[in-house]
OpenMM code with the backbone's topology and positions (N, CA, C; nanometers):
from openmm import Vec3, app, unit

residues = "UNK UNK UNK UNK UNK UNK UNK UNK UNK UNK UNK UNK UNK UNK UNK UNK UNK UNK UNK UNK UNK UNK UNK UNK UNK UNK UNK UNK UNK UNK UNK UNK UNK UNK UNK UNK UNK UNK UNK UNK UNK UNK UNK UNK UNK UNK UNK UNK UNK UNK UNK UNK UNK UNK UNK UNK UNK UNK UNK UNK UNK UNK UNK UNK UNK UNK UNK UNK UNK UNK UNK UNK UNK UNK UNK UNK UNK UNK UNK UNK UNK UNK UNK UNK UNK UNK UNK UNK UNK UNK UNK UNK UNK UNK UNK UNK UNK UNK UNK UNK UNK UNK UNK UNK UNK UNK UNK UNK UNK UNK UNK UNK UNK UNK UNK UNK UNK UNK UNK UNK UNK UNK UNK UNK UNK UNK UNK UNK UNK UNK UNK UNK".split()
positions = [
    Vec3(2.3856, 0.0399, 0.0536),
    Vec3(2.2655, 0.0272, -0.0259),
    Vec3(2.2735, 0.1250, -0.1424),
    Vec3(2.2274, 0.0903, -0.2614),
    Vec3(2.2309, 0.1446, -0.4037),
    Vec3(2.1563, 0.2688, -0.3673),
    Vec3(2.1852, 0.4049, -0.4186),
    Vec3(2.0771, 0.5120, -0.4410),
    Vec3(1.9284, 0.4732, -0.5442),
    Vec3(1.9381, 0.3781, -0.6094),
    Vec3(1.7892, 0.3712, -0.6513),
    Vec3(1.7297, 0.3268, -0.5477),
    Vec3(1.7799, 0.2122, -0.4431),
    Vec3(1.7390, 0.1612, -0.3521),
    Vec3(1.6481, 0.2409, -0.1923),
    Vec3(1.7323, 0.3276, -0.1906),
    Vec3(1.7393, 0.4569, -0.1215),
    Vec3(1.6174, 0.5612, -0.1460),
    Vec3(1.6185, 0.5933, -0.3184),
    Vec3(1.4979, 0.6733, -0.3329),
    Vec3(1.3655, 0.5463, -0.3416),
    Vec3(1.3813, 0.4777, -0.4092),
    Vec3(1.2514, 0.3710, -0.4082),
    Vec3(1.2142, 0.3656, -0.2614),
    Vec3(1.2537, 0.3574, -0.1180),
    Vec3(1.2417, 0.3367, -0.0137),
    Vec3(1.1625, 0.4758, 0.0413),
    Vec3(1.2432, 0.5943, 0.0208),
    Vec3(1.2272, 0.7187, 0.0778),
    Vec3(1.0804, 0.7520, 0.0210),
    Vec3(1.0714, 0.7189, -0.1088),
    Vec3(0.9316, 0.7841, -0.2362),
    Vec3(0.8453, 0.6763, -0.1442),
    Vec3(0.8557, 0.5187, -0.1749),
    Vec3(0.7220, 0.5005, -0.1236),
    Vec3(0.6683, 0.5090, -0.0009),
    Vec3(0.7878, 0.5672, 0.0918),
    Vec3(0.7323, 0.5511, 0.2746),
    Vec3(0.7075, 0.6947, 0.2456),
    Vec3(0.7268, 0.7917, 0.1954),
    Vec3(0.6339, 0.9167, 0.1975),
    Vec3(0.5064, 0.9108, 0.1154),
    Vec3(0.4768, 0.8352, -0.0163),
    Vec3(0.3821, 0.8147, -0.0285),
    Vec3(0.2672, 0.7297, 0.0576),
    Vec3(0.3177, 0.6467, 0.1404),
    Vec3(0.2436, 0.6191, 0.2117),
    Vec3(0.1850, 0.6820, 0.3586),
    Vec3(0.2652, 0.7413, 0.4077),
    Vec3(0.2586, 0.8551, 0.4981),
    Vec3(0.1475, 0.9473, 0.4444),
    Vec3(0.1615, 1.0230, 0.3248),
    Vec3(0.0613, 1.0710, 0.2691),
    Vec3(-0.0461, 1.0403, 0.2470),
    Vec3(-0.0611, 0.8943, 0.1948),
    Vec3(-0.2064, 0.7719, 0.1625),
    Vec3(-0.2378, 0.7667, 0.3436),
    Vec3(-0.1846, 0.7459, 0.4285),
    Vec3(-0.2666, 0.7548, 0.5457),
    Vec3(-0.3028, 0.8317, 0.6265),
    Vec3(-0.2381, 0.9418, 0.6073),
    Vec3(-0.2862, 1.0391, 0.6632),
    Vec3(-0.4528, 1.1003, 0.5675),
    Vec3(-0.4136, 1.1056, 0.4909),
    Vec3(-0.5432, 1.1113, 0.3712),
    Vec3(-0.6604, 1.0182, 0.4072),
    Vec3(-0.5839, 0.8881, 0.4755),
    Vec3(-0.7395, 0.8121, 0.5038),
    Vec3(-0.7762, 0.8690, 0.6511),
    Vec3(-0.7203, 0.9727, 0.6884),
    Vec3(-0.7816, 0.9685, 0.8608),
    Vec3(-0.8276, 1.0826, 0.8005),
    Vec3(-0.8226, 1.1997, 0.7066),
    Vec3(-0.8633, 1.3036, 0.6511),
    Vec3(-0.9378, 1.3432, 0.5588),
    Vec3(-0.9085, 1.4082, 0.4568),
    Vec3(-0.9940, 1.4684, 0.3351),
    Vec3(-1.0354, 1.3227, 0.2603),
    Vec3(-0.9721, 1.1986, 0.2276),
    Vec3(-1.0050, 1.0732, 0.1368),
    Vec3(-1.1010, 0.9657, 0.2162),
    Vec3(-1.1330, 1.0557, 0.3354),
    Vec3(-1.1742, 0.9129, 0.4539),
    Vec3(-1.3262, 0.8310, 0.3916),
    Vec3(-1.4160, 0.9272, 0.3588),
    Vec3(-1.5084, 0.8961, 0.3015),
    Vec3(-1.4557, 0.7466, 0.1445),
    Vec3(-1.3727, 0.8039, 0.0338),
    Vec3(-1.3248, 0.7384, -0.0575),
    Vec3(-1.2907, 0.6327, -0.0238),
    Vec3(-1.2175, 0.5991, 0.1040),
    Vec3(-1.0935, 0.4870, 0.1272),
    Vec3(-1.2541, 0.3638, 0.1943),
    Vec3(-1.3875, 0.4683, 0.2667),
    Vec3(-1.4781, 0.3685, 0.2950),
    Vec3(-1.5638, 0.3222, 0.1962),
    Vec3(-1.5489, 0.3633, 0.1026),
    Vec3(-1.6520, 0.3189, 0.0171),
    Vec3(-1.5537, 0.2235, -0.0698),
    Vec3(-1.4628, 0.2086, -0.0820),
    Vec3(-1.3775, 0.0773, -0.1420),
    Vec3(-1.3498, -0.0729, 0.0098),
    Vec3(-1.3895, -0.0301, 0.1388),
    Vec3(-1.4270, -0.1534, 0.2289),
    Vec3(-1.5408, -0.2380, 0.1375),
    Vec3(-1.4996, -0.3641, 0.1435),
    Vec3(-1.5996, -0.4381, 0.1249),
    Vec3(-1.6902, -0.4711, 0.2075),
    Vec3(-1.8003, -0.4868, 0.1900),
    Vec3(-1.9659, -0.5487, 0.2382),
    Vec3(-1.9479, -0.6680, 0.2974),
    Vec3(-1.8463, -0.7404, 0.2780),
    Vec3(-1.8614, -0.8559, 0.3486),
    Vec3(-1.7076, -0.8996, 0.4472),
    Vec3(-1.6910, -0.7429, 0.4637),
    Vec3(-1.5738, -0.7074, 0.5780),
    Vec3(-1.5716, -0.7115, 0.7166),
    Vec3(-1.6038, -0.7856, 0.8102),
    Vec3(-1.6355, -0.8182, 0.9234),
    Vec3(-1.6415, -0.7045, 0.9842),
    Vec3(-1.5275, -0.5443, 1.0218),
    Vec3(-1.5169, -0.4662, 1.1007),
    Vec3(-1.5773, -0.3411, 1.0256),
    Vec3(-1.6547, -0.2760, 1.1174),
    Vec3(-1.7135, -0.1258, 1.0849),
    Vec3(-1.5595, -0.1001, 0.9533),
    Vec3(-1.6796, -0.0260, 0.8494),
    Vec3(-1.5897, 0.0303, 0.7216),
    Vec3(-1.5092, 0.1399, 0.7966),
    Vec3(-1.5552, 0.2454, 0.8785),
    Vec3(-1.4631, 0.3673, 0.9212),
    Vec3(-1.3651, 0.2800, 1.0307),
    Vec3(-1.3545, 0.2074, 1.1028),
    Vec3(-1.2644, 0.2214, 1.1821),
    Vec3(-1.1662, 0.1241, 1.0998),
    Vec3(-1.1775, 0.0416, 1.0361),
    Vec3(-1.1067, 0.0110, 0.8704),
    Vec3(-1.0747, 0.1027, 0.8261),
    Vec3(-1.0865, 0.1880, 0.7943),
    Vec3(-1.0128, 0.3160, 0.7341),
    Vec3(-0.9120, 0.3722, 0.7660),
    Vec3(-0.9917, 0.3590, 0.9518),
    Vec3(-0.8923, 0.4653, 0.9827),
    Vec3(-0.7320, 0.3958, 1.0614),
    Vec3(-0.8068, 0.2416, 1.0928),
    Vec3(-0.6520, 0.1721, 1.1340),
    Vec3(-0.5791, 0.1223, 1.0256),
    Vec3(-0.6348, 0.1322, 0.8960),
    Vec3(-0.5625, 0.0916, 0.7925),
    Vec3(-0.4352, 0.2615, 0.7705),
    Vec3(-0.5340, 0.3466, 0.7898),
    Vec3(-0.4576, 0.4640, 0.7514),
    Vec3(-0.3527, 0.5259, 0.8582),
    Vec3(-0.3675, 0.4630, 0.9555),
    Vec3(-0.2542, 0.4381, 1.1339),
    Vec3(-0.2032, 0.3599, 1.0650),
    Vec3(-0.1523, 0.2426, 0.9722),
    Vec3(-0.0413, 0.1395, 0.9405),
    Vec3(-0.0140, 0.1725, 0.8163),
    Vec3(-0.0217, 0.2565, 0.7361),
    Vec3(0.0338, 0.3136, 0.6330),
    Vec3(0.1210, 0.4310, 0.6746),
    Vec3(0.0691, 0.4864, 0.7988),
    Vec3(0.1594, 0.6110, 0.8297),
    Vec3(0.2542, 0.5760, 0.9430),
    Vec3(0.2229, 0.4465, 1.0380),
    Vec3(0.3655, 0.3535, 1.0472),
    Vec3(0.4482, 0.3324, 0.9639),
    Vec3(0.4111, 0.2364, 0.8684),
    Vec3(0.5141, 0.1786, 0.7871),
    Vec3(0.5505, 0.2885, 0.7226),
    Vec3(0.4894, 0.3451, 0.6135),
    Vec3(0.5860, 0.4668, 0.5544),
    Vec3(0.6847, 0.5551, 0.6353),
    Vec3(0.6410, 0.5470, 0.7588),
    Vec3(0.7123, 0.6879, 0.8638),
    Vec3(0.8366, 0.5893, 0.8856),
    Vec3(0.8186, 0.4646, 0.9123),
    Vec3(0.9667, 0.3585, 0.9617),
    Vec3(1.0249, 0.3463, 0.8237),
    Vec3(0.9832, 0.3721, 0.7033),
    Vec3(1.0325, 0.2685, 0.6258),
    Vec3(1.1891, 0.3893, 0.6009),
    Vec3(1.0798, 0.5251, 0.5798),
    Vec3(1.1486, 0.6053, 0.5753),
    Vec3(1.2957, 0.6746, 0.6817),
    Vec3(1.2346, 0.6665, 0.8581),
    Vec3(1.3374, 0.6875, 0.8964),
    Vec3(1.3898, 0.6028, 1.0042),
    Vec3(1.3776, 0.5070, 0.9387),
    Vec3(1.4117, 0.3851, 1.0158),
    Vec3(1.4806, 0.2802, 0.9472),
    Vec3(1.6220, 0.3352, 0.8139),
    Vec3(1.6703, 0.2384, 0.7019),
    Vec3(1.7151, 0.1496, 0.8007),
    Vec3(1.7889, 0.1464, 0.8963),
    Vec3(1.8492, 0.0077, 0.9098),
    Vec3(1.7576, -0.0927, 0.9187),
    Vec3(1.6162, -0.0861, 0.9391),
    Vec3(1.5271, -0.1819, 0.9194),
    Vec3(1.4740, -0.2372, 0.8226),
    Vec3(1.5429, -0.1624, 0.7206),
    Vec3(1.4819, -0.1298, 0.6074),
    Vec3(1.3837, -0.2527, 0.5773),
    Vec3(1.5106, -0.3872, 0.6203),
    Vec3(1.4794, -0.5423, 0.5325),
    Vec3(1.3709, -0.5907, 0.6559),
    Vec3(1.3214, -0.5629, 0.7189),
    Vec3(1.1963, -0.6019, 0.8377),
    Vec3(1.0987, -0.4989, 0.7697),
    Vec3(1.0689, -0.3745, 0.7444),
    Vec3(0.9398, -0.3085, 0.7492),
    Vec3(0.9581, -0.3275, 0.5681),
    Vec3(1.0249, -0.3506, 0.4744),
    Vec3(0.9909, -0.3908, 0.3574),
    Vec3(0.8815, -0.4760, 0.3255),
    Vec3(0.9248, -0.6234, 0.3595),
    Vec3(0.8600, -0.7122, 0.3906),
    Vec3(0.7185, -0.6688, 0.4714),
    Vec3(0.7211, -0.6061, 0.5536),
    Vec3(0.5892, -0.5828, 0.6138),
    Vec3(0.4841, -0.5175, 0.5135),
    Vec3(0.5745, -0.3889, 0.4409),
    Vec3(0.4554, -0.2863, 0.3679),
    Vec3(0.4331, -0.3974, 0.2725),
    Vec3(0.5504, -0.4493, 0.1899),
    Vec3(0.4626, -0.6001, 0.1062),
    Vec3(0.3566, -0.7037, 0.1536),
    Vec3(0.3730, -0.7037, 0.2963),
    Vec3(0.2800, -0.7719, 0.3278),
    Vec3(0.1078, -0.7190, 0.3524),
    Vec3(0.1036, -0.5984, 0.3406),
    Vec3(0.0407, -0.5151, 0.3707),
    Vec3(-0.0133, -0.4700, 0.2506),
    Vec3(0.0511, -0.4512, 0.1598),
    Vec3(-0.0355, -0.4602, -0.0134),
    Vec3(-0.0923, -0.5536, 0.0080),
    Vec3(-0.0443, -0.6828, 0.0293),
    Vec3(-0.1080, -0.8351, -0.0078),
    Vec3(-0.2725, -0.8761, 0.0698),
    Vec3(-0.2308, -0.7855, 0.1829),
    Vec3(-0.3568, -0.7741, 0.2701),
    Vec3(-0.4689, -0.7231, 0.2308),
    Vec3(-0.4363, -0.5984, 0.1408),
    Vec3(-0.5427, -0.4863, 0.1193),
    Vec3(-0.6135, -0.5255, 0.0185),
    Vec3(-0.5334, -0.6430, -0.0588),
    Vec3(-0.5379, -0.6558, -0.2608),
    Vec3(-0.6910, -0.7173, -0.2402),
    Vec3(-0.7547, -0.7965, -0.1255),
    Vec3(-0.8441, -0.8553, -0.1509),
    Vec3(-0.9895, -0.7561, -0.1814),
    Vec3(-0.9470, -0.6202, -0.1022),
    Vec3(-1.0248, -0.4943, -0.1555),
    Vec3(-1.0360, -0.4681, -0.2715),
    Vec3(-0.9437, -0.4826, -0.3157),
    Vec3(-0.8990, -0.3732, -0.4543),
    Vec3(-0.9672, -0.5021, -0.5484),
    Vec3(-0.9814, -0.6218, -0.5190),
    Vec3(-1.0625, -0.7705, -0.6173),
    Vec3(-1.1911, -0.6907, -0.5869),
    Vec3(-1.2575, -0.6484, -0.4605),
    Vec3(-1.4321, -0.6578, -0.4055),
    Vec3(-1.4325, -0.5113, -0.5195),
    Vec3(-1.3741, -0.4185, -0.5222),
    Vec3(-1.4380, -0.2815, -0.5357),
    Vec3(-1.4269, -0.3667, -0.7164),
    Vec3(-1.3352, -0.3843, -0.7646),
    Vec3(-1.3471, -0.4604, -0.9187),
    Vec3(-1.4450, -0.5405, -0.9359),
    Vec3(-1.4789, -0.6134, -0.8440),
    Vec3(-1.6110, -0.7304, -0.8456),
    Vec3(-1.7241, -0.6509, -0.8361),
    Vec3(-1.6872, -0.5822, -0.7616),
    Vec3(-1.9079, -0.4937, -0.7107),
    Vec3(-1.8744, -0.3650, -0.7359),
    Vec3(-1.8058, -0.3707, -0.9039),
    Vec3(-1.8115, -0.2474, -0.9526),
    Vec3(-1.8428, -0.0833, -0.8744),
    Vec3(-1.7467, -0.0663, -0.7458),
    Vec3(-1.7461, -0.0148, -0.6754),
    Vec3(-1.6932, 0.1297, -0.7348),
    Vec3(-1.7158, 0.2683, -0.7546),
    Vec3(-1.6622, 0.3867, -0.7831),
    Vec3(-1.6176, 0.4351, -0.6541),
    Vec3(-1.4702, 0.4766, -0.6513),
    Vec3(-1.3502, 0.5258, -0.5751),
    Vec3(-1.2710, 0.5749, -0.6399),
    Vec3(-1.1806, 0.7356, -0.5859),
    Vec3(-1.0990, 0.7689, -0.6229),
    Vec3(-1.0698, 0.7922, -0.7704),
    Vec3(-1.1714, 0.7892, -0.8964),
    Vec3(-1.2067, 0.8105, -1.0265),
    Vec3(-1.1895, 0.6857, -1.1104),
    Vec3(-1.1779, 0.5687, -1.0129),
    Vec3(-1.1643, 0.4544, -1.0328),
    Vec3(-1.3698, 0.4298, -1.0989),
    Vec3(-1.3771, 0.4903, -1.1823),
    Vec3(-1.5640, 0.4593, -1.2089),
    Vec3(-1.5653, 0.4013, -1.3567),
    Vec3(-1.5016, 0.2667, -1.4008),
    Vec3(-1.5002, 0.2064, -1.4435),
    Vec3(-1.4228, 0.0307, -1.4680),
    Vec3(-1.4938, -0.0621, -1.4985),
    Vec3(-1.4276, -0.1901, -1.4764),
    Vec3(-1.2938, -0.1800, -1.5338),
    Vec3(-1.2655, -0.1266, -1.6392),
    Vec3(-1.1418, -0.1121, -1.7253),
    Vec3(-1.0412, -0.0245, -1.6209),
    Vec3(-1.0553, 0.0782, -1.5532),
    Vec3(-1.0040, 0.1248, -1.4803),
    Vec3(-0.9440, -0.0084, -1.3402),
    Vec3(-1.0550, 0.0112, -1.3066),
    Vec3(-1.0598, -0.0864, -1.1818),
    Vec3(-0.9570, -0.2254, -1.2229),
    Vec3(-0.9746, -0.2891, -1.2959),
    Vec3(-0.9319, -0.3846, -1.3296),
    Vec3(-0.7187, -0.3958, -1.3538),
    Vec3(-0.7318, -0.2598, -1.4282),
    Vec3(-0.5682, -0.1632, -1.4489),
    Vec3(-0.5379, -0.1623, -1.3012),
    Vec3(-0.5822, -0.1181, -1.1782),
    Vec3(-0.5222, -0.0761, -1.0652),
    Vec3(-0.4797, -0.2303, -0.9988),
    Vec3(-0.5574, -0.3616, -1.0658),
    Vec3(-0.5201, -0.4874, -0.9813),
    Vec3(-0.4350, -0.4880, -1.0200),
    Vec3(-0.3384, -0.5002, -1.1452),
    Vec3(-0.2628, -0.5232, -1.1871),
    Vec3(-0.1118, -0.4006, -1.0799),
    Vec3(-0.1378, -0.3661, -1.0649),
    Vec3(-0.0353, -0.1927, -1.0163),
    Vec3(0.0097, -0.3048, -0.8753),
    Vec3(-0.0807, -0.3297, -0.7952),
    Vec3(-0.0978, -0.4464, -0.6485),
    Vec3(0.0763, -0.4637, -0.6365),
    Vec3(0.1099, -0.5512, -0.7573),
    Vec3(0.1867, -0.6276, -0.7395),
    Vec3(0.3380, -0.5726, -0.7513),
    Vec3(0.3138, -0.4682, -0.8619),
    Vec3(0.3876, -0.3863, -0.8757),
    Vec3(0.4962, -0.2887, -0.7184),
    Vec3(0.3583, -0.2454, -0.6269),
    Vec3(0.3773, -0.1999, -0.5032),
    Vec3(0.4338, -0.3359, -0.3839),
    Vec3(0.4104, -0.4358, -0.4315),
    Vec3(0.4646, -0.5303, -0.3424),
    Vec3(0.5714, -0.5254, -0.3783),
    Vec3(0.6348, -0.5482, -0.5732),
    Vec3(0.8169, -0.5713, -0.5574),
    Vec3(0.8404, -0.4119, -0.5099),
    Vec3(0.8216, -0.3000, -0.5493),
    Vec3(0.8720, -0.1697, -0.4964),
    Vec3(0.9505, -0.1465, -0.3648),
    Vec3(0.8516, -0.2412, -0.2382),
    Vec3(0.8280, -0.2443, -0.1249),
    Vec3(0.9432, -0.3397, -0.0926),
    Vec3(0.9795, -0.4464, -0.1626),
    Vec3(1.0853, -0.5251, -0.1557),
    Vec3(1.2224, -0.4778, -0.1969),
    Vec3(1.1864, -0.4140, -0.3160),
    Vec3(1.3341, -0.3648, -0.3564),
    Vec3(1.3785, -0.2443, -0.2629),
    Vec3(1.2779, -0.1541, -0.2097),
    Vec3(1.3457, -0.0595, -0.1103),
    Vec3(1.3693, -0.0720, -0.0067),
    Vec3(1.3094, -0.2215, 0.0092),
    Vec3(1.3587, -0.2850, 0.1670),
    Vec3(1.4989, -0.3660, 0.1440),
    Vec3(1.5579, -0.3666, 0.0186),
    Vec3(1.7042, -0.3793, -0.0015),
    Vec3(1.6380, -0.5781, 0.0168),
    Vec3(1.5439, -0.6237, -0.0217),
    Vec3(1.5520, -0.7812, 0.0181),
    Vec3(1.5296, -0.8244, -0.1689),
    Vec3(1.4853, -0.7577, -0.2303),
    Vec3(1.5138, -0.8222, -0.4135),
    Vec3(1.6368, -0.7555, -0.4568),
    Vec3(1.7184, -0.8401, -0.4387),
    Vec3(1.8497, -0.8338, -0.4980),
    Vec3(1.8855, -0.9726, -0.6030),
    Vec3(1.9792, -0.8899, -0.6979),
    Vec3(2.0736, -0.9955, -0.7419),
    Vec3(2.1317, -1.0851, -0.6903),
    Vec3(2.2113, -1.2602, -0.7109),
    Vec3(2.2557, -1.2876, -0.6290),
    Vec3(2.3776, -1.3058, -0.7215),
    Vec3(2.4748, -1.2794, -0.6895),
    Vec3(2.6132, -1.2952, -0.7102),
    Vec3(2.6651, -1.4328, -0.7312),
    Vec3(2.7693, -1.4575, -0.8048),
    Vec3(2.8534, -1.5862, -0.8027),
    Vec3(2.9834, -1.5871, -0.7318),
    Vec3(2.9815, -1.6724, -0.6314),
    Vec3(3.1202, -1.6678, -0.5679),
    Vec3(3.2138, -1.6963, -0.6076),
] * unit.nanometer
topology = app.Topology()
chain = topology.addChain("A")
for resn in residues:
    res = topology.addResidue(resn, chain)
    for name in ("N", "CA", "C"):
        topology.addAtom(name, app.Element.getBySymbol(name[0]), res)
């Protein structure tokens, strides 16, 4: 596996390790007030099992490379999960994290997708394909 591949993998499973531990901690309040209102499960325990599967996946993504191409795919799948938040707090002009404007808010949907290829490329599964 490529060394960009390697640090892209290592950076975002510690950033995420960090993002969840932060939601069981000092951000717990922040991470509930971006749950949406029309979220079936209590906002805190949303928080806090969202912030238990960020500090999975980052903790595997990180020391667990031979998996790399299984928990890639997962943390991508796992942006894709969350993104419908990150639409509610943009829709019901929700203030989080200094996110206290639509122009703001609106910039971070766009980032979503960004963290999904990241999540792919350090899971070594967006590659080039070669000619035989």
């Amino acid at each position: 596996m490529s060394t960009s591949r390697t640090v892209a993998r290592l950076v975002l499973g510690s950033l995420m390790v960090g993002a969840g531990v932060s939601h069981l901690t000092v951000a717990r309040e922040e991470f509930q007030a971006q749950v949406p209102d029309w979220f079936p499960i209590d906002t805190d325990v949303t928080v806090l099992a969202s912030g238990a599967v960020e500090i999975a996946l980052g903790a595997s993504f990180v020391a667990v490379p031979r998996r790399r191409r299984t928990i890639g795919p997962l943390l991508a799948a796992f942006f894709v999960a969350i993104f419908p938040g990150n639409v509610a707090q943009y829709a019901e002009h929700t203030d989080a994290f200094g996110l206290d404007t639509d122009t703001k808010r609106l910039v971070r949907l766009f980032f979503q997708p960004v963290l999904v290829a990241w999540a792919l490329f350090g899971g070594d599964v967006l590659r080039r394909r070669t000619r035989a």
